[in-house]
C-alpha positions in Angstrom: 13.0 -2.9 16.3 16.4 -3.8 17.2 19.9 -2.6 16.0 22.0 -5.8 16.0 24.6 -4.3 18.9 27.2 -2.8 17.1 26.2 0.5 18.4 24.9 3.8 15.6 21.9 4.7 14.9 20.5 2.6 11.4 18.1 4.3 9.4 17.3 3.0 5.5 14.5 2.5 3.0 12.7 -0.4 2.4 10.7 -1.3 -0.6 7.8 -3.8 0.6 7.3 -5.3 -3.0 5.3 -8.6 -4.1 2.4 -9.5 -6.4 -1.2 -7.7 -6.2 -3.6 -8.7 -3.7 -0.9 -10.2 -1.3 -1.1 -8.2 1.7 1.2 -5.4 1.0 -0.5 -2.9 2.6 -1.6 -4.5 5.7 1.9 -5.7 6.4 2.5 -1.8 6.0 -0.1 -0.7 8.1 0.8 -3.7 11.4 4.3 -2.4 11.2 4.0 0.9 11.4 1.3 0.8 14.1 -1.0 2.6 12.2 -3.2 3.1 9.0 -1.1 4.6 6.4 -2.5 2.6 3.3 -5.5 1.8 2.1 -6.5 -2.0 1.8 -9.7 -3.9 0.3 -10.2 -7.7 -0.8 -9.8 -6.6 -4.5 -6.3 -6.9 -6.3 -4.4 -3.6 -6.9 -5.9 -1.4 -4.9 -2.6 0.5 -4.0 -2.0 2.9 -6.7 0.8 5.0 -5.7 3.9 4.7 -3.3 3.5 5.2 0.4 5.9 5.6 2.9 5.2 4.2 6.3 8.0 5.3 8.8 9.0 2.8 12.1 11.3 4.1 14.8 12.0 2.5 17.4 15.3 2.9 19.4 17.9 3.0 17.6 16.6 2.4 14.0 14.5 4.1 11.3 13.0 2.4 9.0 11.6 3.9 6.1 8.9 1.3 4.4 7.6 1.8 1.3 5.0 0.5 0.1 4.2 -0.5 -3.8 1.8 -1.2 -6.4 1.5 -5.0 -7.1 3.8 -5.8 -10.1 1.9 -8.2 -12.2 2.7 -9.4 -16.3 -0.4 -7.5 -18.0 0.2 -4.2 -20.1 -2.8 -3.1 -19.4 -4.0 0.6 -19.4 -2.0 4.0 -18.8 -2.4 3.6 -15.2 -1.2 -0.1 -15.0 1.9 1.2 -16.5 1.9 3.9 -14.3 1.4 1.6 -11.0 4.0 -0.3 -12.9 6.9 2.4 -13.1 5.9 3.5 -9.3 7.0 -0.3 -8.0 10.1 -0.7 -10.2 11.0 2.8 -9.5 10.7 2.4 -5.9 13.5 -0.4 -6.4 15.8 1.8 -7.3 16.3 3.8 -4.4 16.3 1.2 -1.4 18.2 -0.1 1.1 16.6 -3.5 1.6 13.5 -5.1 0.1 10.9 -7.3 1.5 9.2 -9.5 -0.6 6.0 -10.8 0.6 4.4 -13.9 -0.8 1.3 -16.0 0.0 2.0 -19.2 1.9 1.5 -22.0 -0.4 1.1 -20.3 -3.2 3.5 -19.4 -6.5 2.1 -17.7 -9.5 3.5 -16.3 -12.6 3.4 -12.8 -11.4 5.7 -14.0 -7.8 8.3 -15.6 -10.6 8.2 -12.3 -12.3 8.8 -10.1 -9.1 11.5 -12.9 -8.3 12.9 -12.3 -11.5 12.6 -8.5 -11.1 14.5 -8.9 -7.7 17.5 -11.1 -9.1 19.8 -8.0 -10.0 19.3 -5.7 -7.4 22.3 -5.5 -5.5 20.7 -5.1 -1.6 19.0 -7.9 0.9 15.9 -9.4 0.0 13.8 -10.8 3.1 11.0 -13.3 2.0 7.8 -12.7 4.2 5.5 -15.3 3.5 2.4 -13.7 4.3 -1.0 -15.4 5.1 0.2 -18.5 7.5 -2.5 -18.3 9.8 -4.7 -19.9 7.3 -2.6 -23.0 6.5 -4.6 -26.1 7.6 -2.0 -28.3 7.2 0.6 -26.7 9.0 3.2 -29.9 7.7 2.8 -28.5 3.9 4.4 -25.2 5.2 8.3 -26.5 5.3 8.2 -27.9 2.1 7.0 -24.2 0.4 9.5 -22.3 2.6 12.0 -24.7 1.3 11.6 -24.5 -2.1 11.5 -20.8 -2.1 14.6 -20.7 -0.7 16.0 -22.1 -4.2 13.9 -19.4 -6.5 16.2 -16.4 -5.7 19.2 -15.3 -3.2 17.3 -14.5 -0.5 18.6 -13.4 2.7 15.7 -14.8 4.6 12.4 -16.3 4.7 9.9 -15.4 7.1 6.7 -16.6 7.8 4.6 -14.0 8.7 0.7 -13.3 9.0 -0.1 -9.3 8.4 -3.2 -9.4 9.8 -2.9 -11.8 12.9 0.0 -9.9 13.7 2.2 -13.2 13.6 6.2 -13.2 13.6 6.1 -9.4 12.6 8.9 -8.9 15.5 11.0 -11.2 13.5 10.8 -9.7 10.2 11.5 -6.2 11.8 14.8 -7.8 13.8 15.9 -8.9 10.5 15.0 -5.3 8.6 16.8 -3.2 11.8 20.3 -5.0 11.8 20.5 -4.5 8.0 19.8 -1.3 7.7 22.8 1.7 7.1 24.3 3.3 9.9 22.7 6.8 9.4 21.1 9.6 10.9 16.8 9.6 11.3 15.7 11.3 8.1 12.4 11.9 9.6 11.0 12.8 13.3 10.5 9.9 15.6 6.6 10.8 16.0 6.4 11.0 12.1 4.4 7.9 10.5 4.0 9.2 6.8 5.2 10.9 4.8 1.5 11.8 2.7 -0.1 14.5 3.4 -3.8 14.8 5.1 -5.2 15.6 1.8 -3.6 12.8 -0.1 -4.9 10.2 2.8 -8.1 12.3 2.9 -8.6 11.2 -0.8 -7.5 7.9 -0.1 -9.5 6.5 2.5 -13.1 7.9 0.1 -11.6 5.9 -2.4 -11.2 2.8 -0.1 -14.3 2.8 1.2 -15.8 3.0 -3.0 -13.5 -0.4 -3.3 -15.1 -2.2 -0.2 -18.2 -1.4 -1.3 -18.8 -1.4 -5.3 -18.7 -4.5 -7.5 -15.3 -6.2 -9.4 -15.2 -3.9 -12.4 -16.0 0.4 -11.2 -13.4 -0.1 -9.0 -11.3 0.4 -11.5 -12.7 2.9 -13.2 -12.7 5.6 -10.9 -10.5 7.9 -8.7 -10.7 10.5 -6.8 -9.4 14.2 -6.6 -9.4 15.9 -3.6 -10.7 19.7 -4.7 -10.8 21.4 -0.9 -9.1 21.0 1.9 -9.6 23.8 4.3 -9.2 24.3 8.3 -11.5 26.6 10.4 -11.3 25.9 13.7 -12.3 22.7 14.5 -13.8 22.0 11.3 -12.3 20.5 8.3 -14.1 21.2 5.6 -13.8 18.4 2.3 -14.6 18.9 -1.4 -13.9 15.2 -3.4 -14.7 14.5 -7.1 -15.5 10.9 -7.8 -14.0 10.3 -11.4 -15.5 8.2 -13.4 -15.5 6.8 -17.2 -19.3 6.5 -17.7 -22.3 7.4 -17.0 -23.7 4.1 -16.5 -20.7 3.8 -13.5 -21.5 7.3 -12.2 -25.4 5.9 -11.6 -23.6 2.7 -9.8 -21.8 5.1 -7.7 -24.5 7.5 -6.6 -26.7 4.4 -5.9 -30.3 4.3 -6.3 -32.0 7.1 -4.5 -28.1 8.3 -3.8 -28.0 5.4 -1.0 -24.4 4.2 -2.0 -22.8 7.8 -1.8 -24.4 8.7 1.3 -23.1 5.1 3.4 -19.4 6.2 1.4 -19.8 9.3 2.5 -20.5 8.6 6.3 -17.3 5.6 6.3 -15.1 7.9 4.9 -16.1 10.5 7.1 -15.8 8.8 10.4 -12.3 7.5 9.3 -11.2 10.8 8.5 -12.4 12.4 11.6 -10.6 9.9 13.6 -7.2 10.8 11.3 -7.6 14.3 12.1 -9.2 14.0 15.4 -11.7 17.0 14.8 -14.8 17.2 12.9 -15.0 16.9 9.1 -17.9 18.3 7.0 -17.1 15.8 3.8 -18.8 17.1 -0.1 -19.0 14.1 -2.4 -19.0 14.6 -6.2 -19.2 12.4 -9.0 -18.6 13.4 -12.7 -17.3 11.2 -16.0 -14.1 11.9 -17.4 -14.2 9.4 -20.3 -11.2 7.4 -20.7 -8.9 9.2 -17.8 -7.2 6.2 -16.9 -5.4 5.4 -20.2 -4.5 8.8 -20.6 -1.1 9.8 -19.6 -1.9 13.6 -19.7 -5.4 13.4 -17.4 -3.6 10.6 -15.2 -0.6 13.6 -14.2 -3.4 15.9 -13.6 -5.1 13.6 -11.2 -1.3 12.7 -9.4 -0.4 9.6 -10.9 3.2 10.8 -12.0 4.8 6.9 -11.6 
């Protein structure tokens, strides 16, 4: 990332905002160089905010990444996922919204609408270009979202293929603040090794369990202790039934044991020393409409 010339080091935050399911997290994860948040096919699996940090020469900048915001009231934990977004708005420098290429839903007009008042740059990324056929039908789109807010620029981009990303961050780096690094150039995140720890077992339950458990579970990190070159794991699986815990453990504990051995290899690779990983899974009826168990479990919004 570039400054754009005028000399001072630019360091800022930037909220990476947009509906759920639209490649929030992957766009996180190819600018920073590195895994920071989790990502699955199924809508809203970001929960909390996390900070992915870029430096390169003379610019900083801080990305944060969001929850998807989205119309429903839903449960206490959509509002909490809810509150984490919005909040994140409030203490920015700059915002990217990302978009789907060809596509404009209610929940993009109410992000737009969400957006109108802020009072920093908005960059459009529109995500996903790599699988327009008709490449023709792309100016049209671009065009027309230039007239749904004040945008400072729209950029087609494709997270995963890795496409235009230079762009997008050329455009983030000259509008950043002048300002000092607020974190050390080696430093990609800001979460701790437990946090990710707990994050990556519940990834790999999203890749791999059906449409509805998904969202019906978390998972609480209970142990996280060093000896030597061991790491040494204890996760509860939380859970709002008994009929999901059974789905969870699998028959003959199959499902467990394959999450188990993802989890564990992707942790080991984070930590870059061997992990001995304890799996758990218990009900908590009703934890995620409840404000009180969702603080205990660390969704504070």
């Amino acid at each position: 990332m570039d400054t754009d010339g005028r000399g001072g080091t630019r360091c800022g935050f930037v909220a990476i905002v947009g509906r759920p399911n639209v490649g929030k997290s992957t766009l996180l994860n190819h600018l920073v160089g590195q895994k920071v948040s989790i990502t699955s096919s199924k809508p809203q699996t970001t929960r909390h905010r996390v900070i992915g940090i870029k430096t390169t020469g003379g610019a900083q900048a801080v990305y944060v990444d969001t929850p998807g915001l989205h119309g429903g009231k839903g449960r206490a934990i959509d509002r909490a996922m809810s509150r984490a977004a919005l909040g994140a708005l409030q203490e920015v420098d700059l915002v990217v919204f990302v978009v789907e290429a060809l596509r404009w839903s209610k929940d993009d007009a109410l992000v737009a609408d969400r957006l109108r008042d802020l009072h920093v740059p908005v960059i459009v990324a529109v995500n996903k270009v790599d699988r327009v056929q008709r490449k023709e039908d792309l100016l049209p789109y671009l065009a027309e979202l230039g007239t749904r807010g004040s945008f400072a620029e729209v950029i087609p981009v494709s997270a995963r293929a890795g496409l235009q990303l230079d762009v997008l961050e050329r455009e983030v780096g000259r509008r950043l603040p002048e300002s000092a690094p607020l974190f050390s150039e080696d430093q990609v995140t800001d979460r701790s090794e437990r946090f990710l720890a707990g994050e990556i077992i519940r990834e790999k339950l999203m890749r791999r369990l059906g449409q509805e458990v998904p969202y019906r579970l978390t998972v609480e990190i209970e142990r996280f202790s060093e000896e030597g070159a061991t790491t040494t794991i204890d996760a509860v699986i939380w859970v709002e039934k008994p009929g999901q815990k059974a789905i969870v453990i699998g028959a003959e504990g199959k499902m467990l044991k394959a999450v188990g051995s993802e989890a564990r290899a992707d942790i080991e690779r984070m930590l870059e020393k061997r992990v001995h990983l304890g799996l758990w899974v218990k009900v908590r009826e009703g934890w995620s409409d409840d404000d009180r168990a969702l603080r205990q479990l660390g969704y504070d919004g």
